[in-house]
C-alpha positions as a printed Julia matrix, in Angstrom:
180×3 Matrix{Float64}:
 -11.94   -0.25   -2.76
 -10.07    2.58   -4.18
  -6.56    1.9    -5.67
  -3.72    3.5    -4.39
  -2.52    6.71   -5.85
   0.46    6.4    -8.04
   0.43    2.66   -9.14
  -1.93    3.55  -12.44
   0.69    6.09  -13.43
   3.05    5.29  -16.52
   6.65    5.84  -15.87
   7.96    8.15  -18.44
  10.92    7.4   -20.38
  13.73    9.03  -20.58
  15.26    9.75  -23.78
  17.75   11.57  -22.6
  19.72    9.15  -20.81
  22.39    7.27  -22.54
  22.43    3.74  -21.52
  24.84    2.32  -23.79
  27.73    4.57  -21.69
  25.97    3.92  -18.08
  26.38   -0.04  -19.14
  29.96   -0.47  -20.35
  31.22    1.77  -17.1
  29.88   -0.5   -14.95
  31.3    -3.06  -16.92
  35.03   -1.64  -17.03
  34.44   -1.25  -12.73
  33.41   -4.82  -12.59
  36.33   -7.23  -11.98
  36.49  -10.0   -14.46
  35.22  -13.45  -13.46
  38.08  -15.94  -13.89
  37.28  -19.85  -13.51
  40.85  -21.25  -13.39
  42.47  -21.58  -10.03
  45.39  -21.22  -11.12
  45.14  -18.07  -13.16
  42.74  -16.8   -10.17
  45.83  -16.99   -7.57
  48.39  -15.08   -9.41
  46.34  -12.61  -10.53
  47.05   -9.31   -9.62
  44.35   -6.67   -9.56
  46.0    -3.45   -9.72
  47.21   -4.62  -13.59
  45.14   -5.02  -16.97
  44.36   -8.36  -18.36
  46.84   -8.51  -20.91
  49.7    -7.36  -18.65
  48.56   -9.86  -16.36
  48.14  -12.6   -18.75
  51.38  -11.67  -20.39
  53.23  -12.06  -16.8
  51.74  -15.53  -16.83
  52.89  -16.47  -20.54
  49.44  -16.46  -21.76
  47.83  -15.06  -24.58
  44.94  -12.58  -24.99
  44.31  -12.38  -28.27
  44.72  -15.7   -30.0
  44.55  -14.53  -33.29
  47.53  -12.21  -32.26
  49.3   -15.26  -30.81
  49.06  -17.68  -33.55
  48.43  -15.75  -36.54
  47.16  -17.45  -39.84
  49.2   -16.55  -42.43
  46.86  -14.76  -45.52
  48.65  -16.18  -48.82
  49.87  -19.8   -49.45
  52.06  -20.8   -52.05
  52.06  -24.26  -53.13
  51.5   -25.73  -49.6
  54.79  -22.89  -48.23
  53.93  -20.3   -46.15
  55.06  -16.67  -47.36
  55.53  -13.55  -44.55
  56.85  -13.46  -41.04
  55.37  -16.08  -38.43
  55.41  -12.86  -35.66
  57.18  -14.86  -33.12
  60.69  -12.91  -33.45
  59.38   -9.92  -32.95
  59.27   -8.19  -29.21
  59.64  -11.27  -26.98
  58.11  -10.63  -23.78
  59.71  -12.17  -20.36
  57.04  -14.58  -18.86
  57.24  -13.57  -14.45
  54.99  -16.35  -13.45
  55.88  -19.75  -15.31
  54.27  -22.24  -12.91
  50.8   -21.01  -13.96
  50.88  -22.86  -17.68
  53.24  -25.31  -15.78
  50.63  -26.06  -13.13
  48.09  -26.02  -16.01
  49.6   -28.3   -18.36
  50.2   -30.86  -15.46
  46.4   -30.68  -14.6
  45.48  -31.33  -18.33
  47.55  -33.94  -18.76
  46.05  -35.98  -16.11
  43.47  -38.49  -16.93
  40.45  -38.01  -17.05
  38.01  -39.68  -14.42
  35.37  -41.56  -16.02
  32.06  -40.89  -13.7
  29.43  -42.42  -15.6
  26.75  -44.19  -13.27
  23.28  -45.7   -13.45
  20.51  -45.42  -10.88
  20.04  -47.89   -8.63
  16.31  -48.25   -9.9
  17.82  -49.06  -13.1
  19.96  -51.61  -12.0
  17.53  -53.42  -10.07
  14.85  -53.3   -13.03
  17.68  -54.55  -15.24
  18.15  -57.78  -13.11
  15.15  -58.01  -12.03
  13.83  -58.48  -16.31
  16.99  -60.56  -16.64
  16.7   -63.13  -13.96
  12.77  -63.57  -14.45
  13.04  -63.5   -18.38
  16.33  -64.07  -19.81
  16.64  -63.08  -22.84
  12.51  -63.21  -24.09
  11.68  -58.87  -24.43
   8.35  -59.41  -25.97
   7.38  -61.01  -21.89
   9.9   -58.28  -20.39
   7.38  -55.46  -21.88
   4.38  -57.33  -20.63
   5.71  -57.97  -16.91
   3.72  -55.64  -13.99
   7.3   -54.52  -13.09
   7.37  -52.58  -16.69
   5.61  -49.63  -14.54
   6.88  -47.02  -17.6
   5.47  -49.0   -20.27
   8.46  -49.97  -21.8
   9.08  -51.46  -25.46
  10.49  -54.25  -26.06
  13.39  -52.38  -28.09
  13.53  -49.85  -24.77
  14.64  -52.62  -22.4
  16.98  -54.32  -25.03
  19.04  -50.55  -25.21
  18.58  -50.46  -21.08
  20.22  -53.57  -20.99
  23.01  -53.34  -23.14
  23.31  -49.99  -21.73
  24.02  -51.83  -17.98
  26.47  -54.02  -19.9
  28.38  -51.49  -21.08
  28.87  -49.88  -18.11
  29.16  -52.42  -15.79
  31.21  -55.37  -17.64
  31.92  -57.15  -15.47
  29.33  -56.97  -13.01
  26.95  -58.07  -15.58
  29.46  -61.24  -15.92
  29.19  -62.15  -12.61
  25.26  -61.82  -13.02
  24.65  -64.01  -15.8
  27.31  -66.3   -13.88
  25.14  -66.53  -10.5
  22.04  -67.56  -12.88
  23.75  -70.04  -14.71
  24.91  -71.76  -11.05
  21.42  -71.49  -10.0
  19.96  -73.19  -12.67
  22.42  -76.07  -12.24
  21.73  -76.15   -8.58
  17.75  -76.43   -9.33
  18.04  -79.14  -11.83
């Protein structure tokens, strides 16, 4: 079957075409991606960046900001720190406000295990104890684990679950009694 007629062609390149400027336009056009709420609300598009973040009492260079100062002596700093000079008025406070507040809330801790962990965890536990040589021989061991794999799985579920672990080893104990 024949092929059709302009797919074995090459596409020339052209050299004339400057890329570097066609790239950077459409970079300038393209409004910037901002991840902060906060920031994202007052924004106000008809600005630049640093007039906006200067409205908001933000900074957009940080080495302008906070400058490092070039020469120490003997632990004292020598030159101006730059804060005294042109103080700008800051429009839209409750942006770092509402900022701060955020970052000064704690943080949630939302480290979980499977379920299929758990249960294999218990499951070694309440038919072995403490013996990991017979945990890494058991049919249940369907990955093939060491015996120095389930040891760090267990004490892996301890750590995260304290307390429910406490409660385990608590329910075996009774049962034990109860048998005997």
């Amino acid at each position: 079957m024949p092929k059709a007629k302009g797919k074995s062609r090459r596409q020339k390149y052209s050299y004339n075409l400057n890329r570097k400027r066609l790239y950077r336009s459409a970079r300038r056009r393209a409004a910037p991606r901002i991840a902060c709420s906060h920031i994202r609300h007052a924004w106000d598009p008809t600005k630049s960046v640093a007039q906006n973040l200067a409205e908001m009492g933000l900074a957009e260079d940080p080495n302008k900001a906070v400058p490092i100062p070039k020469k120490k002596l003997l632990g004292m700093e020598v030159g101006s720190d730059g804060r005294g000079q042109g103080t700008k008025t800051v429009r839209k406070p409750y942006v770092v406000n509402e900022m701060e507040y955020e970052a000064s809330l704690p943080e949630k801790k939302s480290n979980t295990l499977s379920r299929d962990l758990i249960d294999y965890v218990r499951y070694m536990i309440q038919n072995h104890g403490e013996n990991y040589k017979e945990m890494a021989r058991d049919e249940k061991n369907y990955y093939q684990d060491t015996p120095k794999q389930i040891k760090r799985k267990i004490n892996v579920y301890k750590n995260f679950y304290p307390e429910e672990y406490k409660d385990f080893i608590a329910s075996l104990k009774q049962e034990k009694m109860d048998v005997q």
